[in-house]
N, C-alpha and C positions, 0 to 999 in steps of 0.2 A: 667435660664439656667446657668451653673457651667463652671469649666476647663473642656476641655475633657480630661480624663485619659489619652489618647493614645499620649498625645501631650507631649514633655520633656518638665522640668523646663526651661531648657537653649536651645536657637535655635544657639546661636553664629552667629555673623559674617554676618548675612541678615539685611534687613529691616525689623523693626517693625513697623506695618501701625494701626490707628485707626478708624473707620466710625463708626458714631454712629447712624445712620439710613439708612432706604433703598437707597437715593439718593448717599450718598456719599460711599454705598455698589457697586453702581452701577459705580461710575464716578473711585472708586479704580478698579474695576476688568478691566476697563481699560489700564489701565498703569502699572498694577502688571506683567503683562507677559513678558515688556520691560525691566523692571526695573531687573526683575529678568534673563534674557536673559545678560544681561550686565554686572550682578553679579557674572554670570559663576553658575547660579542654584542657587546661596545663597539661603536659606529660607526667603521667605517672610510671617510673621507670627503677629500676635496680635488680633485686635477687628474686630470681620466683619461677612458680612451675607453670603448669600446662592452664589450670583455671584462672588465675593472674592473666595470663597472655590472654586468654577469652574474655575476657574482661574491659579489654585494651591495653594492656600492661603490656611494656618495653623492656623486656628481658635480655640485662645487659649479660648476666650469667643464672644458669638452670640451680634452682633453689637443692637439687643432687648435689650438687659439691658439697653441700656443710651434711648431708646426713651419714653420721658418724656419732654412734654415741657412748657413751659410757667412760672414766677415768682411761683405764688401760687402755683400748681399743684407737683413745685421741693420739693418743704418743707415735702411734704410726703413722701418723697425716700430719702432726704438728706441723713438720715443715712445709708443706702444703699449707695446711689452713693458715698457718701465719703470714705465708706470703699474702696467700688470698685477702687477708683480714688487710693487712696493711695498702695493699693497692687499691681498694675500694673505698678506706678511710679516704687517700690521695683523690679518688676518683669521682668520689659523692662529695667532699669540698668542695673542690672546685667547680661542679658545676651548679653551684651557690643554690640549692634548692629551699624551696619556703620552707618545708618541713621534714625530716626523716621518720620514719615509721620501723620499728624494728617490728615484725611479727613472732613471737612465743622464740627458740633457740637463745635462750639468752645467755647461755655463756657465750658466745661469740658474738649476738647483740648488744649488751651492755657495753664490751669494749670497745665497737665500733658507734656506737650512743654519747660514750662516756668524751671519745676522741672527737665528733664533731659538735659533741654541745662544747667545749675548749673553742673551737672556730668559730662560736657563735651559731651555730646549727640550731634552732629549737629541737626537740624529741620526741618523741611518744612511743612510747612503748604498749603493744597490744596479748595480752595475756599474762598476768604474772607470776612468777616463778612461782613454784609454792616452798615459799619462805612459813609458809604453817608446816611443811610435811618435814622440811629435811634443810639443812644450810642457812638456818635464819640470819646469820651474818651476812647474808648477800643485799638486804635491805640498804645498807650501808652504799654498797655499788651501786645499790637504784638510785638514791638520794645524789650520787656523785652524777649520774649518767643520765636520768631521766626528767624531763618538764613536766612529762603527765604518763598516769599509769592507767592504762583500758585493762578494767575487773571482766571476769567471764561470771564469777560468784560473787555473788554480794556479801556474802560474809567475810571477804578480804577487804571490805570498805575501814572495817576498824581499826582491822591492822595497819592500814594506811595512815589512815588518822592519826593513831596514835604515833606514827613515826612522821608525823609532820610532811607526808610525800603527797603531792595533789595526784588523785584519782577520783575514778568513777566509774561505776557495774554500770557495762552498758549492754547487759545478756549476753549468752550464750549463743554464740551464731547456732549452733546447730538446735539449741529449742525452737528458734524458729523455723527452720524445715522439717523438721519430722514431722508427721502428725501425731497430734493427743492418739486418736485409735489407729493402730496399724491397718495398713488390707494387707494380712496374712494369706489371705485365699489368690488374691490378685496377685501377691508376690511371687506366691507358688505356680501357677500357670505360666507368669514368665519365664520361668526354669522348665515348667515341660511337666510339673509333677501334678498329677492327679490325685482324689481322692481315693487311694489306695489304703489308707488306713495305717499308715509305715509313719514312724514319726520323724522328723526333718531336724538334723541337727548343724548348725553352720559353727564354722573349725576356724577360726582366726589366728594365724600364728603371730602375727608381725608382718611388719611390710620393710623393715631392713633387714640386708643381710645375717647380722647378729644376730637377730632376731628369732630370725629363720634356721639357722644353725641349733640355737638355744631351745627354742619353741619346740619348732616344728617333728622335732622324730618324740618327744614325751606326745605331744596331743595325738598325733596320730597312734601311735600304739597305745595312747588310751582310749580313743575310741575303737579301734581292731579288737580290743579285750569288752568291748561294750557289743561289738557286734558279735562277738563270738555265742555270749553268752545270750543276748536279747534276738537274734535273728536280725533278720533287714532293716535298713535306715534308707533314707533320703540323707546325702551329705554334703551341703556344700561350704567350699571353699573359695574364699575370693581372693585374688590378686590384684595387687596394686599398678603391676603393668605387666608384658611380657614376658620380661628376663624373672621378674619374678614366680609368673605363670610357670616358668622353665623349671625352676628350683623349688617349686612348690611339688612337680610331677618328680622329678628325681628321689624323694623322700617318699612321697606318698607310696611310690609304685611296690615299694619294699614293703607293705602292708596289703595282703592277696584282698582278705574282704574290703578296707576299705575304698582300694581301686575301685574295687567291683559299683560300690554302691555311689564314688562319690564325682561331683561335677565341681570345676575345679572355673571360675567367674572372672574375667575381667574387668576391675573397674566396674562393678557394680554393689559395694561393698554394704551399703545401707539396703538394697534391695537382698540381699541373701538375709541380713538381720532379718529384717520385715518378715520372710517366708519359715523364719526359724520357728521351733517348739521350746529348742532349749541351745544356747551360745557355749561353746568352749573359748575362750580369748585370751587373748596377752593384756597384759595392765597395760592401760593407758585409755590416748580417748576414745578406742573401740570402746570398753568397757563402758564409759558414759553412755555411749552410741544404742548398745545395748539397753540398757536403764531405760532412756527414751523413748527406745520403741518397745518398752515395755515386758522383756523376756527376760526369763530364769537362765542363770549363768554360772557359770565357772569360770574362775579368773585364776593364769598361770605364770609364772614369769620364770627365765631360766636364764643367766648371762653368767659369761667369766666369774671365778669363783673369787680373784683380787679386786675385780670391780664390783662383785655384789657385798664382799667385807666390807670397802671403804664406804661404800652407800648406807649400812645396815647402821656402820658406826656414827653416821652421819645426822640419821635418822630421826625424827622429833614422834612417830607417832607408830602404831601399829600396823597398821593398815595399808595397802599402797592404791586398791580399785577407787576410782570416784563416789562409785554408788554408794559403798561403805564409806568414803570421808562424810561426804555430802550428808547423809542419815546419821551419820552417827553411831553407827553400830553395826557387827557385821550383818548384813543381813545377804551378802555372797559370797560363799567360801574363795578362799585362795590358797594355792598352793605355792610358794616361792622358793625358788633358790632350790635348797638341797630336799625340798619336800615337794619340789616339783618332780612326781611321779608317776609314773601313767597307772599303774591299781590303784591308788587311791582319787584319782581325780575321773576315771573310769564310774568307779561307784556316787562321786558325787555328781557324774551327768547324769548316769543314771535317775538320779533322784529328782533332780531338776525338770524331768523328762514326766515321773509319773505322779511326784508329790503336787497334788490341785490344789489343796490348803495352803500349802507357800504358794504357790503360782499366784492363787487368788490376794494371798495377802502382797507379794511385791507387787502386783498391777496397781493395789491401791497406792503403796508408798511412792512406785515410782514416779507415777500422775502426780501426784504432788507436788515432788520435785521438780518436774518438768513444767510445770507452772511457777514454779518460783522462779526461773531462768530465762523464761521468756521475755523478749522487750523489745525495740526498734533499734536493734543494733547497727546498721549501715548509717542511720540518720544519727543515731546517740553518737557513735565513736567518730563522724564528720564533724559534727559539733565542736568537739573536743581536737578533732586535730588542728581545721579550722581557725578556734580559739588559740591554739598553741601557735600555728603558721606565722611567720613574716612573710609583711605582703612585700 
């Protein structure tokens, strides 16, 4: 996807915001209404998706073009994203905005951060890398490229501190929409499913391509070896859009039972959680997603075996799910990489499914959690960009 024609070269005088995937599409259309409230209308314009654009956002290009991830996987788009990076630098200077906003993608954020704070650009940056998990040398690049760092965790407040970088935890946009108690029962009748007594297992592969490749044939044959052996499920599946809807059916269809049992969701991705008994997922912020609304999980990750090397060596900690950073301890199996299986992650949905004494214990831990992350994030991270902005 291109410029849109209808949009000018120059917006003047707004913010210019960048998201380079659905998450940070979602966590900007948050705080763009404030920001822009505050602005007196400024135009809030640059990289972004479909909830940006509802928002009022001026979408000079669709936040799809940067989703691309992993070491190996960049080396095919380089020259793509390079151009891409470099005309945006050119094209966000000049139209001398108060402030730039990078949303979460921060390899390709920081250097377009890094090149308009040089022009005099203020910055802010919204999500910070996790420089606790894996790459802590990238602190470095923040301190080059960023005026102010928006925390989703407040235990990254220290880490800041101590490296001299101004930040501030300004919650977790997504604590604040979910609710503390799911409607499990409500979720479920939006999907059609009745009290039948069948247990409801929702199947998250990923929502990129990679992803989906990686993911998606291990979960679904581990759940086929779950139905085989347990009988009937409830299974759904959500998609991030259409084409992906497509590629989600293409995979799935090659597993007889779980066709049979499963409904496959558009864009309803928090609602299929909600209805869940027990989560299959890919690492990342499903997995949070998960935690919050309070359900037993399984968390799996499966990419290129050169880009899961360089990542592993990379690595500062064991663990890659939130809900395990966040706590401290595993308290959700994962299976990664070459241990991503479908017989063993098979048995551990199963458990997920019938163990009550864990169910009962993560409801408690997770409540918790989710209390700790809550806060006025649209009004908190305004403040902050605000403070940062030249008027």
């Amino acid at each position: 996807m291109g410029i849109q024609s209808s949009i000018p070269t120059l917006e003047r005088n707004g913010a210019v915001w960048l998201a380079g995937e659905a998450s940070g599409d979602f966590i900007a259309s948050l705080v763009i209404p404030e920001v822009a409230a505050r602005m007196g209308g400024a135009p809030q314009y640059g990289v972004g998706g479909d909830k940006m654009r509802a928002a009022g956002f001026r979408a000079w290009y669709d936040s799809r073009e940067l989703s691309v991830r992993g070491y190996v996987e960049v080396l095919t788009h380089l020259p793509r994203l390079l151009s891409f990076r470099k005309d945006l630098i050119t094209r966000f200077g000049d139209s001398m905005p108060q402030v730039f906003v990078g949303v979460d993608a921060p390899d390709f954020n920081l250097a377009v951060e890094e090149k308009l704070r040089r022009r005099g650009v203020p910055t802010v940056h919204f999500v910070s890398p996790s420089i606790w998990a894996w790459r802590p040398e990238r602190i470095q690049t923040i301190r080059r490229a960023v005026d102010h760092m928006l925390l989703v965790f407040p235990f990254e407040q220290e880490i800041y501190r101590k490296a001299g970088v101004p930040a501030t935890f300004v919650g977790h946009p997504l604590a604040g929409i979910i609710p503390m108690t799911p409607d499990t029962a409500g979720a479920r009748r939006s999907f059609g499913i009745g009290d039948d007594g069948l247990p409801v297992i929702t199947v998250m592969p990923g929502s990129r391509v990679d992803e989906l490749k990686g993911c998606a044939p291990v979960f679904f044959n581990a759940v086929e070896r779950l139905l085989a052996r347990n009988g009937g499920a409830h299974v759904l599946i959500p998609a991030v859009d259409e084409q992906a809807r497509t590629r989600i059916l293409q995979v799935a269809s090659m597993y007889p039972r779980l066709a049979q049992a499963m409904q496959i969701v558009t864009g309803e991705s928090h609602r299929t959680i909600e209805a869940a008994d027990a989560v299959l997922v890919a690492s990342g912020t499903a997995a949070l997603e998960c935690a919050l609304y309070k359900k037993p999980m399984v968390v799996g990750y499966k990419m290129p075996a050169l880009t899961g090397m360089i990542m592993q060596k990379k690595a500062l900690i064991h663990c890659v799910s939130l809900p395990n950073i966040l706590l401290g301890e595993n308290v959700v199996p994962e299976f990664l990489q070459f241990f991503c299986e479908p017989d063993p992650i098979s048995y551990a949905l199963e458990d997920a499914l019938q163990n009550e004494a864990r169910r009962r214990m993560l409801e408690e831990r997770f409540s918790a959690m989710h209390e700790s992350l809550i806060a006025d994030t649209p009004a908190l991270a305004a403040d902050v960009i605000m403070s940062v902005a030249r008027s």
